[in-house]
mmCIF entry with sequence, helices, sheets and N, C-alpha, C, O atoms, coordinates in Angstrom:
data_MODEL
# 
_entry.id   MODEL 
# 
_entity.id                         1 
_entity.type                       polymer 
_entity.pdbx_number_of_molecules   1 
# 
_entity_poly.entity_id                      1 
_entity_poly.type                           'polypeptide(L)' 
_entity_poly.nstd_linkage                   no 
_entity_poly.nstd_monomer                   no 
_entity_poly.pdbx_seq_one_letter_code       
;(UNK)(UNK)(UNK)(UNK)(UNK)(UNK)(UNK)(UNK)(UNK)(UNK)(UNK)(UNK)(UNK)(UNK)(UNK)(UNK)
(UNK)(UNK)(UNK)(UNK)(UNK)(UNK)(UNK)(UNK)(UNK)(UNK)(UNK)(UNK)(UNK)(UNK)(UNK)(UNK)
(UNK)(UNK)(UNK)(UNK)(UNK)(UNK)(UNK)(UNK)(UNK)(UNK)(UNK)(UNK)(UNK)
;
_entity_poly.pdbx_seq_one_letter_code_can   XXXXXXXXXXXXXXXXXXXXXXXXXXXXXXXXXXXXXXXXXXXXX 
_entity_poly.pdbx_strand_id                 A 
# 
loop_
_entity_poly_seq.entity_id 
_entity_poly_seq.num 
_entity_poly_seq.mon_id 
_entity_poly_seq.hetero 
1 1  UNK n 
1 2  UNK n 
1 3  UNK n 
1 4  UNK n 
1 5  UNK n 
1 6  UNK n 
1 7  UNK n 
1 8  UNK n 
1 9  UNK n 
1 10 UNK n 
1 11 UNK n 
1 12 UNK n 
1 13 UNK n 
1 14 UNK n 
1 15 UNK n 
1 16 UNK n 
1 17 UNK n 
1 18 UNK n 
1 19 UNK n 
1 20 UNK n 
1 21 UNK n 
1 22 UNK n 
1 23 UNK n 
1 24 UNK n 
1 25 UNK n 
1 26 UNK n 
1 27 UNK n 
1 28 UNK n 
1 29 UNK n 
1 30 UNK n 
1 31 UNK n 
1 32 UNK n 
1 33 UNK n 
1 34 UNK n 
1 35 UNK n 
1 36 UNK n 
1 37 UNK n 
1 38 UNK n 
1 39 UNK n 
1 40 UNK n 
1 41 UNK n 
1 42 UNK n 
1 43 UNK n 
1 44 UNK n 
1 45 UNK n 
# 
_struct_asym.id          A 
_struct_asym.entity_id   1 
# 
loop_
_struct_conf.conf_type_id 
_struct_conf.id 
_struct_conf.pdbx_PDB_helix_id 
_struct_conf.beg_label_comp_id 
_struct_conf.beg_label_asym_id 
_struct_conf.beg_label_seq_id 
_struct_conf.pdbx_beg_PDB_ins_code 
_struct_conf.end_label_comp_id 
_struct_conf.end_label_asym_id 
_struct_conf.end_label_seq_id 
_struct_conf.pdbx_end_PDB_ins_code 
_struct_conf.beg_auth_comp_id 
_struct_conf.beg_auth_asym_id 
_struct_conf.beg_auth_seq_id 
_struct_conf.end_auth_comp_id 
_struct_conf.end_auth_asym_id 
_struct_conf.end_auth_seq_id 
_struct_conf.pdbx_PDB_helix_class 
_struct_conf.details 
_struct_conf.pdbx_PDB_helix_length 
HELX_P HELX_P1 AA1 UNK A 2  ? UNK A 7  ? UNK A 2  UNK A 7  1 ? 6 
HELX_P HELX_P2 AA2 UNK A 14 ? UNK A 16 ? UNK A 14 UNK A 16 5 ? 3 
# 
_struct_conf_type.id          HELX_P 
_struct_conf_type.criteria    ? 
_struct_conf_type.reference   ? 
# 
_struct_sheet.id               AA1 
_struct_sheet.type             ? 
_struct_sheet.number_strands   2 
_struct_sheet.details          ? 
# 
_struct_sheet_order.sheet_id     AA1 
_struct_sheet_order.range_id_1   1 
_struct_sheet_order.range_id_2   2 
_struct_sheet_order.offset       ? 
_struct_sheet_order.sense        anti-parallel 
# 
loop_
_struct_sheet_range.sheet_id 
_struct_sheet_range.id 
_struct_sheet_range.beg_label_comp_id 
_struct_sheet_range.beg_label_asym_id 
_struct_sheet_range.beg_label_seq_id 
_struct_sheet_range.pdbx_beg_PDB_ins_code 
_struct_sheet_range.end_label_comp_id 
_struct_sheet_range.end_label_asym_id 
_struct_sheet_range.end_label_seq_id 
_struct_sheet_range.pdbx_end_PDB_ins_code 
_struct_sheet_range.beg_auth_comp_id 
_struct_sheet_range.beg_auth_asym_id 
_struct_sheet_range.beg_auth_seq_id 
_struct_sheet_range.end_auth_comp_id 
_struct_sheet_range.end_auth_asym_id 
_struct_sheet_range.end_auth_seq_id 
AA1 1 UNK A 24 ? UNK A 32 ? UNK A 24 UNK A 32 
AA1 2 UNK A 36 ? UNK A 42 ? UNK A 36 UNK A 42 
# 
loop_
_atom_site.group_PDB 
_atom_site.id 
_atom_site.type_symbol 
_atom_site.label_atom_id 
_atom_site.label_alt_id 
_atom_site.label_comp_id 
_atom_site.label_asym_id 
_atom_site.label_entity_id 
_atom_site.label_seq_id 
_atom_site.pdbx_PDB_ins_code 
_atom_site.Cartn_x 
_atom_site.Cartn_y 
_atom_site.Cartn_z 
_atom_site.occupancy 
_atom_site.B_iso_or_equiv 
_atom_site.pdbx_formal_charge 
_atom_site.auth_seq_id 
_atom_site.auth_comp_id 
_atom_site.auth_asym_id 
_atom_site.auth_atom_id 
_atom_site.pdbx_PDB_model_num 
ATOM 1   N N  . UNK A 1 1  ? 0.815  -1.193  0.000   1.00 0.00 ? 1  UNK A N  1 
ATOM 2   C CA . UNK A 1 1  ? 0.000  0.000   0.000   1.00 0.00 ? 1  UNK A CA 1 
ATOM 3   C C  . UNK A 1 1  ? 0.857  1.253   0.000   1.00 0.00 ? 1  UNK A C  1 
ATOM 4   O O  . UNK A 1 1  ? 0.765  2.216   -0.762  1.00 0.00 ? 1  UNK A O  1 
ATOM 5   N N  . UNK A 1 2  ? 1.716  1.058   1.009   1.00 0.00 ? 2  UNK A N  1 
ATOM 6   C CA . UNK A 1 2  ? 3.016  1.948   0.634   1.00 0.00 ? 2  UNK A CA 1 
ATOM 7   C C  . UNK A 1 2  ? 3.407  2.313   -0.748  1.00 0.00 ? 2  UNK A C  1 
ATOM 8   O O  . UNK A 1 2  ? 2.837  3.198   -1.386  1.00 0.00 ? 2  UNK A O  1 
ATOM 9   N N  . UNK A 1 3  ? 4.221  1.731   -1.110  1.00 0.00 ? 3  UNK A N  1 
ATOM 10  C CA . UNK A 1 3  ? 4.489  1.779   -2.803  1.00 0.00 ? 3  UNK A CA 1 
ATOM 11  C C  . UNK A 1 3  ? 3.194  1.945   -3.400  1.00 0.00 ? 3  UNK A C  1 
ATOM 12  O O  . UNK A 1 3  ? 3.149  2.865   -4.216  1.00 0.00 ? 3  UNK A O  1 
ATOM 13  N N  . UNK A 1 4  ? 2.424  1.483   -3.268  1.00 0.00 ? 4  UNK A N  1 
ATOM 14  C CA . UNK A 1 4  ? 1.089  2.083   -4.326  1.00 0.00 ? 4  UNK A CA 1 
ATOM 15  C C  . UNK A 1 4  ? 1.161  3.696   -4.541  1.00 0.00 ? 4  UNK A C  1 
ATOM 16  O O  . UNK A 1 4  ? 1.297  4.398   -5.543  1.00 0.00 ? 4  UNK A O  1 
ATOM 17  N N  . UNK A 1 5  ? 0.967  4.041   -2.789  1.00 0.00 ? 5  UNK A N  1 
ATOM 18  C CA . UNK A 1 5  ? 0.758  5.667   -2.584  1.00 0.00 ? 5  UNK A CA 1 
ATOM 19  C C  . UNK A 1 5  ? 1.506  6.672   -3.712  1.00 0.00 ? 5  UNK A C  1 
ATOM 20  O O  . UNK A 1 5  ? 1.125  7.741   -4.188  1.00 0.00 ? 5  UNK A O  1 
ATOM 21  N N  . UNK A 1 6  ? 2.611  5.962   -3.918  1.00 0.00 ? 6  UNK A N  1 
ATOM 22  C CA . UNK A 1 6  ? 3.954  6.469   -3.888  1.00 0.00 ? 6  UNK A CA 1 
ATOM 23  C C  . UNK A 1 6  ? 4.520  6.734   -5.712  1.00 0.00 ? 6  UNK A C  1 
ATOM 24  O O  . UNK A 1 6  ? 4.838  7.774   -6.289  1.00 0.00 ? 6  UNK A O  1 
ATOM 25  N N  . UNK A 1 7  ? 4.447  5.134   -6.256  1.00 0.00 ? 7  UNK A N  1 
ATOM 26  C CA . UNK A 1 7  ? 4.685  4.757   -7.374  1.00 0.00 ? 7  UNK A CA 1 
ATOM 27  C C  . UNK A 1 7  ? 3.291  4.495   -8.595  1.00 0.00 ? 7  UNK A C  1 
ATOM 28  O O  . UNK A 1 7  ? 3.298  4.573   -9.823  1.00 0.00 ? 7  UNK A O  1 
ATOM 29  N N  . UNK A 1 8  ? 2.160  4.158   -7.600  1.00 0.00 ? 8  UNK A N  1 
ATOM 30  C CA . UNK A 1 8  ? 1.524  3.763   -8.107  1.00 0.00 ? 8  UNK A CA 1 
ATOM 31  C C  . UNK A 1 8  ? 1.015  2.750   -9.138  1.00 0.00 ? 8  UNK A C  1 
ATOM 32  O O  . UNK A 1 8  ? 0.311  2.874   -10.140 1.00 0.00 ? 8  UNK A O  1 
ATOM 33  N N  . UNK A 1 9  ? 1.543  1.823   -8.616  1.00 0.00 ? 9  UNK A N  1 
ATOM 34  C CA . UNK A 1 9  ? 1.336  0.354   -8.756  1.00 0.00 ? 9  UNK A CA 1 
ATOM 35  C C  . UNK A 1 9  ? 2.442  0.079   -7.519  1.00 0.00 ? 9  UNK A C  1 
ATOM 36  O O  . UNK A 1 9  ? 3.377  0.708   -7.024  1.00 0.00 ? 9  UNK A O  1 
ATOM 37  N N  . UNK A 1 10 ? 1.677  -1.461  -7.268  1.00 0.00 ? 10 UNK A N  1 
ATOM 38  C CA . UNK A 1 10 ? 2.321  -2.747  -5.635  1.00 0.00 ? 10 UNK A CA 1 
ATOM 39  C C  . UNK A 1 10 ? 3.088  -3.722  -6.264  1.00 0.00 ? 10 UNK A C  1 
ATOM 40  O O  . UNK A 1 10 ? 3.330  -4.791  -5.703  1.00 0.00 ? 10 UNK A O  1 
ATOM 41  N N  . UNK A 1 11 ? 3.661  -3.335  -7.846  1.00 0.00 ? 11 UNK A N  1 
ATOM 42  C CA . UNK A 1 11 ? 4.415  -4.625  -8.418  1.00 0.00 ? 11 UNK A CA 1 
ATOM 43  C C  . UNK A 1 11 ? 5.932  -3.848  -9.069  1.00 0.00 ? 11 UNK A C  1 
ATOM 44  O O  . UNK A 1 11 ? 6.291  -3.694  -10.237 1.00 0.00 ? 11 UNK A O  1 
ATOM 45  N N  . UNK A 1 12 ? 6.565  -3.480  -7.824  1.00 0.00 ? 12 UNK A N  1 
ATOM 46  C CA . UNK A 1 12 ? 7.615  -2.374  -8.045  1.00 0.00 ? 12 UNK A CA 1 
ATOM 47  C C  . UNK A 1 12 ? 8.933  -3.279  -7.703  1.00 0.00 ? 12 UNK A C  1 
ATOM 48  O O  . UNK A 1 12 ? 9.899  -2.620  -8.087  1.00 0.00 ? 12 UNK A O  1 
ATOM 49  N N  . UNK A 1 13 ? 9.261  -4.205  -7.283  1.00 0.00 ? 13 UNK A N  1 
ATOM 50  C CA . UNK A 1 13 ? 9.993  -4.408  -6.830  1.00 0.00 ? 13 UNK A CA 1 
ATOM 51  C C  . UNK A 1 13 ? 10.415 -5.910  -8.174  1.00 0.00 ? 13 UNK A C  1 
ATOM 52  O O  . UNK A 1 13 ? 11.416 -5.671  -8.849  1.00 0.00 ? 13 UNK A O  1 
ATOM 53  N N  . UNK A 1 14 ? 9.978  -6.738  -8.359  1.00 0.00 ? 14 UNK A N  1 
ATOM 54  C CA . UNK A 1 14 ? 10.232 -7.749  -9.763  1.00 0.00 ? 14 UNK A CA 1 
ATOM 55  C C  . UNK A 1 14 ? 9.711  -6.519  -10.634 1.00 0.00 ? 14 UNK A C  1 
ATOM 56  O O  . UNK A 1 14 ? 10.069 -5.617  -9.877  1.00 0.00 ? 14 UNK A O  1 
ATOM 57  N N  . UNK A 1 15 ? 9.279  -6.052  -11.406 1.00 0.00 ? 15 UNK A N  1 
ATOM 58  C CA . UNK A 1 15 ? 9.443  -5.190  -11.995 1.00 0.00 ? 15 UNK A CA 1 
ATOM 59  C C  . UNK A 1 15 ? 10.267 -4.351  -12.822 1.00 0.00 ? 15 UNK A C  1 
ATOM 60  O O  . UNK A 1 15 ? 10.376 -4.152  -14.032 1.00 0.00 ? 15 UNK A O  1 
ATOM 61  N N  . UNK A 1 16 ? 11.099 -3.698  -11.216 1.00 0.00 ? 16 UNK A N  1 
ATOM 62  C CA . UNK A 1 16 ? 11.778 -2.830  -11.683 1.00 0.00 ? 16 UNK A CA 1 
ATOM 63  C C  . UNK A 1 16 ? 13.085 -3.861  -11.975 1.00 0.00 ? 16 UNK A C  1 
ATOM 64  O O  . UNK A 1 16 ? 13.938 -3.631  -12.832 1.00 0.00 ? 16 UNK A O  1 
ATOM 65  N N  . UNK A 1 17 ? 13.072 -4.754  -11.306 1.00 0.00 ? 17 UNK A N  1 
ATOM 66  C CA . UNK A 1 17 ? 14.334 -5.456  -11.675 1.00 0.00 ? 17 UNK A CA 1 
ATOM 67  C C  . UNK A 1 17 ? 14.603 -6.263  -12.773 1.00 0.00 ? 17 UNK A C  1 
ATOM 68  O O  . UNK A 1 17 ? 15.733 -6.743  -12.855 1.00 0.00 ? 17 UNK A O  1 
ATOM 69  N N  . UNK A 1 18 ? 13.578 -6.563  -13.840 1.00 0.00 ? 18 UNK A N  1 
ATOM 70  C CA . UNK A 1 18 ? 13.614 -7.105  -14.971 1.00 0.00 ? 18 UNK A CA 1 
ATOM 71  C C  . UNK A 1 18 ? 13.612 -6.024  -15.599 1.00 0.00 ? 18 UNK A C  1 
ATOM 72  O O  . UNK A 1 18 ? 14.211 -6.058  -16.674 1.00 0.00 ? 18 UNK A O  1 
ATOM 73  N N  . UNK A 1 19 ? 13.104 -4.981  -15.279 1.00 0.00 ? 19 UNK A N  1 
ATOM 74  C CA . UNK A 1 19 ? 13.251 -3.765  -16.798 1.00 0.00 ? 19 UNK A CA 1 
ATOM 75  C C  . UNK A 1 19 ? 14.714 -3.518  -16.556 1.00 0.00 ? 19 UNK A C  1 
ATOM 76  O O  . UNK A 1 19 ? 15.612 -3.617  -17.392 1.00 0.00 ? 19 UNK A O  1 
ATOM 77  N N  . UNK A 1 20 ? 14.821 -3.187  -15.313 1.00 0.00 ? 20 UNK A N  1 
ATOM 78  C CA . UNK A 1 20 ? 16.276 -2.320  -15.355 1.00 0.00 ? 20 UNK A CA 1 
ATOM 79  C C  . UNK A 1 20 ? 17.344 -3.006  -15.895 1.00 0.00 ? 20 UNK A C  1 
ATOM 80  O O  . UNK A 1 20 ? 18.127 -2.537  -16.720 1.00 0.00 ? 20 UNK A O  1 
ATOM 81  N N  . UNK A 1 21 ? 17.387 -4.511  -15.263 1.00 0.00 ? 21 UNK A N  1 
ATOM 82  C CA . UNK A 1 21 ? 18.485 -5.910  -16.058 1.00 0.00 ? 21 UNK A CA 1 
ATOM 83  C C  . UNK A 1 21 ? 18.133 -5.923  -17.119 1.00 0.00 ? 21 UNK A C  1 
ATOM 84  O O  . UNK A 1 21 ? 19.118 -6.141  -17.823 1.00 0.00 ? 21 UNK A O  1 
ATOM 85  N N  . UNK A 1 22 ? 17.142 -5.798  -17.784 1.00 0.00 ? 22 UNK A N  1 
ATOM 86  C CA . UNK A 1 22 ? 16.769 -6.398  -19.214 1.00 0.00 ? 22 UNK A CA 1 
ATOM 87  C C  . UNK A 1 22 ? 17.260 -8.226  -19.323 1.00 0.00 ? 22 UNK A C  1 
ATOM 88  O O  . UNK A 1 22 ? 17.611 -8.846  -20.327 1.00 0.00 ? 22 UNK A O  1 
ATOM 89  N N  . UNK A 1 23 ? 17.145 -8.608  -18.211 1.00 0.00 ? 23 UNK A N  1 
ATOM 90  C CA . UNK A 1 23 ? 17.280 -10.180 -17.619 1.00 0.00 ? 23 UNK A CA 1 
ATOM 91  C C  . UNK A 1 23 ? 16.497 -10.491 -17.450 1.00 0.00 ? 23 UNK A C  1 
ATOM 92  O O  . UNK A 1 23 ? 15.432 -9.902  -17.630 1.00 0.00 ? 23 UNK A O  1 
ATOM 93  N N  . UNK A 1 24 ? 16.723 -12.002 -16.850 1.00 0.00 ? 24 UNK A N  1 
ATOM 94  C CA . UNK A 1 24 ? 15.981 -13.266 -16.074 1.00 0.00 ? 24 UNK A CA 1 
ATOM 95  C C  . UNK A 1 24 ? 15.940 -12.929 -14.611 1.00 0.00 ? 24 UNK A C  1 
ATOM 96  O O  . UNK A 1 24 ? 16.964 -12.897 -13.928 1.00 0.00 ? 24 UNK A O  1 
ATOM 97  N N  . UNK A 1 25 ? 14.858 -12.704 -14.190 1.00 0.00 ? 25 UNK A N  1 
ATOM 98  C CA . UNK A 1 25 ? 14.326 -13.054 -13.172 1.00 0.00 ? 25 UNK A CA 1 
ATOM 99  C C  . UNK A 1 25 ? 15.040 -14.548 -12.010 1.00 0.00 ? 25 UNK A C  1 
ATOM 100 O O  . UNK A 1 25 ? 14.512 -15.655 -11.917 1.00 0.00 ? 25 UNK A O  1 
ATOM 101 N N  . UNK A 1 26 ? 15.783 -14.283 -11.584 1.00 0.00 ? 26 UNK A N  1 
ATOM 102 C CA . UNK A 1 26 ? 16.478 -15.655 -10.953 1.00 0.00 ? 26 UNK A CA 1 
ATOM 103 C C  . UNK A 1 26 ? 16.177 -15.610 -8.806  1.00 0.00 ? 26 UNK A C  1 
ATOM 104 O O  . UNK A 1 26 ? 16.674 -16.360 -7.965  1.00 0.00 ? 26 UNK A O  1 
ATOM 105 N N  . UNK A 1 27 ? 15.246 -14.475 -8.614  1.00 0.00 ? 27 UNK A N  1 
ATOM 106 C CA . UNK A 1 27 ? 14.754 -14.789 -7.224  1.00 0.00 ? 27 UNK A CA 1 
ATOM 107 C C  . UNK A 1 27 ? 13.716 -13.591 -7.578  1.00 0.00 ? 27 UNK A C  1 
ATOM 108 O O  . UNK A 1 27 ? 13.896 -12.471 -8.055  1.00 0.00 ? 27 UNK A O  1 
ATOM 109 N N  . UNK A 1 28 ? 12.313 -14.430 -7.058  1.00 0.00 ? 28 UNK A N  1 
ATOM 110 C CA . UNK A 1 28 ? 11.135 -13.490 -6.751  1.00 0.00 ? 28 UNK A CA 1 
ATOM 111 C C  . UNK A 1 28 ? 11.516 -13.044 -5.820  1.00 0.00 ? 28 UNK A C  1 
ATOM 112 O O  . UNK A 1 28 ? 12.429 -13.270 -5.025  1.00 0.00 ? 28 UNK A O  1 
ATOM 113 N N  . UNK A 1 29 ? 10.177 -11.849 -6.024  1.00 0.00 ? 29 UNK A N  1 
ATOM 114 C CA . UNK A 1 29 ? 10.151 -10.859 -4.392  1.00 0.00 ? 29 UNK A CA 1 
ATOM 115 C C  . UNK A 1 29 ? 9.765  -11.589 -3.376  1.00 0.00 ? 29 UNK A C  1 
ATOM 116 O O  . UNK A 1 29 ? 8.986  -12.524 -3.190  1.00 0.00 ? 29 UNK A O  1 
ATOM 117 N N  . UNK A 1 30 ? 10.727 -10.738 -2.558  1.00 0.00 ? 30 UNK A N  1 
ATOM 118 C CA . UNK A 1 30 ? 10.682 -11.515 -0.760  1.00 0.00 ? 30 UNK A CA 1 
ATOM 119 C C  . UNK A 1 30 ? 10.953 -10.345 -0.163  1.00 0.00 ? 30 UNK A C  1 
ATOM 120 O O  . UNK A 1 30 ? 11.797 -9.449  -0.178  1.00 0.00 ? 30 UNK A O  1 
ATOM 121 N N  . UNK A 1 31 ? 9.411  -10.821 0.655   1.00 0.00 ? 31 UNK A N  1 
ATOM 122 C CA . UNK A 1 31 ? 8.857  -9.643  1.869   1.00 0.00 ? 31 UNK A CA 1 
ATOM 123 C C  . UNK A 1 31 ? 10.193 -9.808  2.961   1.00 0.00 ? 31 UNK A C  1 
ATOM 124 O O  . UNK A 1 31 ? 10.963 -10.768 2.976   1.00 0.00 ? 31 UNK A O  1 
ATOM 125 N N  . UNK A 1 32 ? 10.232 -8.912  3.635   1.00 0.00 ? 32 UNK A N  1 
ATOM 126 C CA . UNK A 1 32 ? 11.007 -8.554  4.667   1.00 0.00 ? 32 UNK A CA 1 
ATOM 127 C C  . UNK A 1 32 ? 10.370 -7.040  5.743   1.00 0.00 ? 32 UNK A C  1 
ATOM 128 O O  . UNK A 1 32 ? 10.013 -5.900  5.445   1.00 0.00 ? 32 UNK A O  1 
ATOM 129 N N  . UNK A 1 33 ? 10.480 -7.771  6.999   1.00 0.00 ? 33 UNK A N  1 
ATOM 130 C CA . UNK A 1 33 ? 9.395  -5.862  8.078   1.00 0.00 ? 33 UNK A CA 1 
ATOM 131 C C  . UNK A 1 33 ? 10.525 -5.210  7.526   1.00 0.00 ? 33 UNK A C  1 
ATOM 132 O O  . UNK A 1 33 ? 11.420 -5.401  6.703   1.00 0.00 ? 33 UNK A O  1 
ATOM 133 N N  . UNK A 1 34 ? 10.126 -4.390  8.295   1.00 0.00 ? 34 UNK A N  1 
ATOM 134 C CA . UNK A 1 34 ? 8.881  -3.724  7.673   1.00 0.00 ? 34 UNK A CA 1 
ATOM 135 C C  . UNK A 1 34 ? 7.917  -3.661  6.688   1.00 0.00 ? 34 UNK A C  1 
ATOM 136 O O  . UNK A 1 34 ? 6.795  -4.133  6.500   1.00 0.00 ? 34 UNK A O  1 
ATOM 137 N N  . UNK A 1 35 ? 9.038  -2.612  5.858   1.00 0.00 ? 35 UNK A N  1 
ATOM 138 C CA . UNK A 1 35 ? 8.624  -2.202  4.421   1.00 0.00 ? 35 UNK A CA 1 
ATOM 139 C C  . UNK A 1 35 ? 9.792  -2.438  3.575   1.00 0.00 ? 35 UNK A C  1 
ATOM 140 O O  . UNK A 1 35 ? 10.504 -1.586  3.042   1.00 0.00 ? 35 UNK A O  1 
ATOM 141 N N  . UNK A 1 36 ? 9.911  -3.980  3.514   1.00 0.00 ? 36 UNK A N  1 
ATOM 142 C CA . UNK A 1 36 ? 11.425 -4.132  2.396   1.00 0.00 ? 36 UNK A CA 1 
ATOM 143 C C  . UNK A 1 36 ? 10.948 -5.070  1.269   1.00 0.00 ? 36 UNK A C  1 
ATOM 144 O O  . UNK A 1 36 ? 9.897  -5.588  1.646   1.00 0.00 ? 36 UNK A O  1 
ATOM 145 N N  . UNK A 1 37 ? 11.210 -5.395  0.337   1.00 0.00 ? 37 UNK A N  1 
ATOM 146 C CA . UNK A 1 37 ? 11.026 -6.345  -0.773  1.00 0.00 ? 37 UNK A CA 1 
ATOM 147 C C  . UNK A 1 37 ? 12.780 -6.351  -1.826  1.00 0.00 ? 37 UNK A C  1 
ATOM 148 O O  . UNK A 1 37 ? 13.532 -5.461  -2.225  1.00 0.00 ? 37 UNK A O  1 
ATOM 149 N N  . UNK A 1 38 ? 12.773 -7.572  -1.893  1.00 0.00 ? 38 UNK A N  1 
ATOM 150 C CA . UNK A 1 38 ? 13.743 -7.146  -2.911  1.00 0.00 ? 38 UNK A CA 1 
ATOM 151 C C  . UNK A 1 38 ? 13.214 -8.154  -3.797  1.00 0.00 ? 38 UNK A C  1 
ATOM 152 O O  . UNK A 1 38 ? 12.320 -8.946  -3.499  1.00 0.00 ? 38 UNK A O  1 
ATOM 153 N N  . UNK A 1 39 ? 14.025 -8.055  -5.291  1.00 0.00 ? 39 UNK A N  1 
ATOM 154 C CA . UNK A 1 39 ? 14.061 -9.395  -6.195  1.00 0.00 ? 39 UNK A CA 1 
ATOM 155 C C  . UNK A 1 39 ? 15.296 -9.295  -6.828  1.00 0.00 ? 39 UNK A C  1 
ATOM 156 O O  . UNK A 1 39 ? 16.030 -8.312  -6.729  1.00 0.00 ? 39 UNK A O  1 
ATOM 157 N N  . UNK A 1 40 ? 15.574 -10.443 -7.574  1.00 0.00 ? 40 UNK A N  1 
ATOM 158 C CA . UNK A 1 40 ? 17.250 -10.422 -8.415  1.00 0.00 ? 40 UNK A CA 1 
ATOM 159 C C  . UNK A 1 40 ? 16.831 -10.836 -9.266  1.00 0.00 ? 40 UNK A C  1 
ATOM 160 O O  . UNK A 1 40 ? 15.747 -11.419 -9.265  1.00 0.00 ? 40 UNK A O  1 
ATOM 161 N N  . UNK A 1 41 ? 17.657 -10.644 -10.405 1.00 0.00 ? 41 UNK A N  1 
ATOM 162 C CA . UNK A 1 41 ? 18.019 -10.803 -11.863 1.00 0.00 ? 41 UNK A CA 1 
ATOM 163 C C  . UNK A 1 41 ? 19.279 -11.023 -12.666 1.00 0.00 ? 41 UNK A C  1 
ATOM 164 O O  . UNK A 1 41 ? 20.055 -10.087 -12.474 1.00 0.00 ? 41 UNK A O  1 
ATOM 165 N N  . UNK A 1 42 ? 19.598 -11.628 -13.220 1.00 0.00 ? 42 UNK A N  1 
ATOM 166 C CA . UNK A 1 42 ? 20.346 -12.004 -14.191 1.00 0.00 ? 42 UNK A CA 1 
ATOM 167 C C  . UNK A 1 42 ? 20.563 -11.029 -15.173 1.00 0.00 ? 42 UNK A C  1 
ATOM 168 O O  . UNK A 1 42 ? 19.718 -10.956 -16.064 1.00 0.00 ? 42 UNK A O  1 
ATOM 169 N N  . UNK A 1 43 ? 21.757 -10.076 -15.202 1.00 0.00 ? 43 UNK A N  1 
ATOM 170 C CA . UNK A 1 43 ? 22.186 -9.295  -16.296 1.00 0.00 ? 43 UNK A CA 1 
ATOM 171 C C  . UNK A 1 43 ? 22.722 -9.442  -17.716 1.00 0.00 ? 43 UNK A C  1 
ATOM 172 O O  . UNK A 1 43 ? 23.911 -9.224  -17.948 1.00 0.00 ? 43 UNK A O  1 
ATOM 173 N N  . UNK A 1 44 ? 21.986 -9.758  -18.535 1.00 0.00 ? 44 UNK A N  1 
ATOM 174 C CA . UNK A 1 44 ? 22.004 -10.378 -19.758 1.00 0.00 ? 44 UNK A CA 1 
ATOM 175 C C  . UNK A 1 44 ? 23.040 -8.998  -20.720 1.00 0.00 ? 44 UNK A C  1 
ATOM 176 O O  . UNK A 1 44 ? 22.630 -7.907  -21.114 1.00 0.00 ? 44 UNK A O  1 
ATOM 177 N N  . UNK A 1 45 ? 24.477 -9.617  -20.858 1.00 0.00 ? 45 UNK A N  1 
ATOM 178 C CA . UNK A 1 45 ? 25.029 -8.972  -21.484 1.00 0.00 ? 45 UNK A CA 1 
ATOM 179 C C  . UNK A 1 45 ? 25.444 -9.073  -22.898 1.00 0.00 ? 45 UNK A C  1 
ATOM 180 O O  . UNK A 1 45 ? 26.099 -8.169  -23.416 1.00 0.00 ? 45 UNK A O  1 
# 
């Protein structure tokens, strides 16, 4: 809900990490408390 407020869309975190890599997706998002999410990707060079 956070990130919604903010970015507007709750799918910010896999997301941003496949656009920005222009990669594979190699770990979904994982909640962490608070307010943390991360995901990883594969940098396709």
């Amino acid at each position: 809900q956070i990130v919604q407020s903010y970015e507007g869309t709750s799918s910010v975190s896999e997301a941003a990490t496949i656009k920005s890599s222009k990669g594979t997706l190699v770990v979904e998002k994982q909640k962490f408390s608070p307010n943390l999410t991360i995901a990883i990707a594969r940098i396709e060079r």
